[in-house]
N, C-alpha and C positions, 0 to 999 in steps of 0.2 A: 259380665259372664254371658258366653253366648249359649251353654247346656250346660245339661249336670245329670248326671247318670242316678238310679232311684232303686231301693229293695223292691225285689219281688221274687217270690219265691220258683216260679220256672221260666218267667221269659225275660226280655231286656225291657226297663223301665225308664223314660228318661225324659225332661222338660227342655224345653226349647224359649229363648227370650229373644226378643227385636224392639225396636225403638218402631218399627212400620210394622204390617204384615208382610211386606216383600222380605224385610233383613229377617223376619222370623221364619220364616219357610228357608231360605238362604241357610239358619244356623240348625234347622233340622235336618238339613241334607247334611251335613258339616258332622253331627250328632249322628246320623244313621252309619255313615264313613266311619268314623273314628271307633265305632262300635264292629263294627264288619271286617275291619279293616286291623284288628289289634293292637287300634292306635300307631297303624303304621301311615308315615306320609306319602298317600296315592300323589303319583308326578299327575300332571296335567297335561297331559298329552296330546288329548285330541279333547272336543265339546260335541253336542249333541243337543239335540235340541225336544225338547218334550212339550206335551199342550196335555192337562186334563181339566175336568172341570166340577163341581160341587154341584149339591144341592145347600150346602152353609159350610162353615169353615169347616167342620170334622170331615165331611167327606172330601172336601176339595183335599188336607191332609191324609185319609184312607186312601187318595185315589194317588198324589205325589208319592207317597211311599211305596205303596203297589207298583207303579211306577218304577221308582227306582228299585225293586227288585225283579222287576221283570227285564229291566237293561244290566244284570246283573246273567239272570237264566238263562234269557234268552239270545243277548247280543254281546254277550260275554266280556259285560263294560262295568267298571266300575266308577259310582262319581264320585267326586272326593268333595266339591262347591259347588254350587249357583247359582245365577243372577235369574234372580226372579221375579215378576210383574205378575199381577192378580189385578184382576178388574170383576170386580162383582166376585162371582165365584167358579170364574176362569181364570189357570194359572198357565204360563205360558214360561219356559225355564230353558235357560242354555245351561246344561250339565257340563264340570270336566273331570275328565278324569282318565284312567287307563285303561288297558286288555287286565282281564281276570289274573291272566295265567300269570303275569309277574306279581302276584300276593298270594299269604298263606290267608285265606278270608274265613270269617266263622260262618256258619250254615244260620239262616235264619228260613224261617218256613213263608209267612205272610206279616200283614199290618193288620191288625186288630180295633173294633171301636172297644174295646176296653180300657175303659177309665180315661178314654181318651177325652182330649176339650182344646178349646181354641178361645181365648177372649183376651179382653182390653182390660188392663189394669191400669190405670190413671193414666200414665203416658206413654205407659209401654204394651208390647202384648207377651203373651205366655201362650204356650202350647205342652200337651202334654201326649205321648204316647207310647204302648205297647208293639213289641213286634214278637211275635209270637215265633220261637230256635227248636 
């Protein structure tokens, strides 16, 4: 399973799983998409390329999401995947995805640290976050 969508009474709630950190970042972009996106298949159009960085995984995550809704606002992109590399808590991502304007997208506001987390379960990792609609 690479996500799984979660109750929450006003925003979207959803976890993220990877065998690496890289495939788990990878299946939150994938998770944020499918959420924004009404589960519709973003083409891949064009890619893009993003760098942010953390002070530990929650924010290196605060700061990928943020991210990707700002190449939403602002550059009127949306990403649908990934390939993504982290080193320490520098993540450095080729996005792909399309122009806004061919999808009906749901409004989300920001990324939230609520309830958010990032950690190693025996062989795998998990990630968990809010985005605040």
């Amino acid at each position: 399973m690479k996500f799984m969508f979660l109750e929450h009474t006003a925003d979207i709630k959803f976890q993220a799983y990877g065998k690496t950190i890289n495939e788990l970042f990878k299946h939150v972009a994938e998770a944020f998409s499918h959420y924004i996106t009404h589960r519709s298949a973003v083409k891949k159009k064009r890619g893009k390329t993003i760098v942010v960085s953390g002070t530990d995984y929650e924010s290196l995550l605060y700061n990928f999401l943020d991210e990707l809704i700002y190449l939403i606002d602002a550059e009127n992109f949306v990403a649908t995947t990934a390939e993504v590399k982290i080193q320490g808590f520098n993540l450095k991502a080729k996005v792909y995805g399309d122009d806004v304007k061919n999808y009906d997208l749901n409004h989300v506001k920001a990324a939230t640290y609520a309830e958010m987390y990032v950690k190693k379960k025996r062989k795998a990792w998990e990630a968990q976050a809010v985005i605040d609609v």
